[in-house]
C-alpha positions in Angstrom: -21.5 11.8 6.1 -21.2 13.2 9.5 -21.4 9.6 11.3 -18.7 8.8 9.2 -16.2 11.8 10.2 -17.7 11.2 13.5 -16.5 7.3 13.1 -13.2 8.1 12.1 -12.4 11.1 15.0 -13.0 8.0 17.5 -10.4 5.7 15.8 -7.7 8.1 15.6 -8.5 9.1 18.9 -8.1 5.8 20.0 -5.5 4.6 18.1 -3.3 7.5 18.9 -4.0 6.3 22.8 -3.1 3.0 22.4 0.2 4.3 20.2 1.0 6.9 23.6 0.5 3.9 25.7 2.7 1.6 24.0 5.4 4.2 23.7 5.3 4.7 27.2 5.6 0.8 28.3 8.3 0.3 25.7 10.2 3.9 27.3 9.5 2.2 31.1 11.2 -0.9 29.5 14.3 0.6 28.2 15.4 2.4 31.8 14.2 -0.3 33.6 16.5 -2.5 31.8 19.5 0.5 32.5 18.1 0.0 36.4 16.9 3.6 36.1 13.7 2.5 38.3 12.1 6.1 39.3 11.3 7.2 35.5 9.8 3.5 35.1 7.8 3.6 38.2 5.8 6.8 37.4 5.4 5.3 34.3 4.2 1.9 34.8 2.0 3.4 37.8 0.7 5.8 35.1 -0.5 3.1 32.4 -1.9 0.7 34.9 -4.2 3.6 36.6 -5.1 3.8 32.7 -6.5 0.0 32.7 -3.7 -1.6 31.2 -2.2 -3.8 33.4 0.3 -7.2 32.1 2.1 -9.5 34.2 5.6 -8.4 33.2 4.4 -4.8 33.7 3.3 -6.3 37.7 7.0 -7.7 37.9 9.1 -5.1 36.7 6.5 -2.4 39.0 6.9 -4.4 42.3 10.7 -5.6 41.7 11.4 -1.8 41.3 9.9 -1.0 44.6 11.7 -4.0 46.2 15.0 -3.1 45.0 14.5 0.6 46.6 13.5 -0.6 50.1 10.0 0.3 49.3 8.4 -3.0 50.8 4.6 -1.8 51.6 4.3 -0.8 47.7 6.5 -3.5 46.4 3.7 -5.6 48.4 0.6 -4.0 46.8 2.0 -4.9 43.5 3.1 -8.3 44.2 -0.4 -8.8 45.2 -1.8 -7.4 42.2 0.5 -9.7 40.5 -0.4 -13.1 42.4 -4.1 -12.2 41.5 -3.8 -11.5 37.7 -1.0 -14.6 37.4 -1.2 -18.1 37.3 0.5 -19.4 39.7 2.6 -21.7 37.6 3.7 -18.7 35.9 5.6 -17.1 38.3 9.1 -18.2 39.6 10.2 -18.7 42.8 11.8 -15.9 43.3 8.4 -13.9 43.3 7.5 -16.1 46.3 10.2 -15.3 48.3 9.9 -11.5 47.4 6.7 -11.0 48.2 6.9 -12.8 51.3 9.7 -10.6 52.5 7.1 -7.8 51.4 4.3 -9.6 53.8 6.6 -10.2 56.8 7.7 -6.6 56.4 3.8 -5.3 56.8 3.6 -7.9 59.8 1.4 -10.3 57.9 3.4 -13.2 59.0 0.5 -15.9 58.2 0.3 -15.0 54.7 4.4 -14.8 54.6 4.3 -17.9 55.9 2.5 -19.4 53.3 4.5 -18.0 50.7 7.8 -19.3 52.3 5.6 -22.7 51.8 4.8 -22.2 48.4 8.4 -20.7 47.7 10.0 -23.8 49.1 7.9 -26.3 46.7 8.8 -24.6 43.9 12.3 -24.1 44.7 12.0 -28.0 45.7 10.4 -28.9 42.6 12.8 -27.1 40.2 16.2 -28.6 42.3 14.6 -31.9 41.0 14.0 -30.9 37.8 17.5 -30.0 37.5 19.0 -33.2 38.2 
């Protein structure tokens, strides 16, 4: 009987972790949303030093620190972002942010390249469009 109670403990443990976690994403969401991007920041840093890590958490986390001027941590998580994403996944506009991130940190190579991929896809989707 004492496994069992045992068992349980550990599930509602859990589960009550996963619960705080989601509530906290979906929380980040909401003022993120409103532009609000310190409380979202602290929070999205928070949950992915916890493991959980998605690519629209990536986005929204290194967008927020590119719309403040904070280029050297926008640039960590656009990395972070390019690793975990497929690449066909992302739109341009990631391409071109993070290379203003990498040109910023004087890795002009690796801007370069962006700029390169950037101007395919922009390339690719002006086709598409006609």
């Amino acid at each position: 009987m004492r496994n069992h109670d045992f068992f349980y403990m550990i599930i509602s443990i859990f589960s009550c972790t996963v619960y705080s976690q989601n509530t906290a994403v979906i929380t980040a969401n909401k003022n993120y949303v409103s532009y609000s991007y310190v409380d979202p920041l602290k929070t999205y840093e928070r949950v992915i030093e916890k493991g959980y890590k998605s690519t629209d958490m990536l986005k929204k986390l290194a967008n927020a620190h590119y719309f403040n001027d904070e280029l050297i941590k926008a640039a960590k998580w656009y990395q972070e972002l390019f690793a975990l994403a497929k690449s066909t996944d992302l739109e341009p506009e990631y391409y071109f942010r993070y290379a203003q991130c990498l040109k910023s940190i004087n890795k002009n190579d690796e801007a370069n390249e962006m700029m390169k991929l950037f101007n395919q896809k922009t390339t690719v989707n002006t086709a598409s469009n006609n």
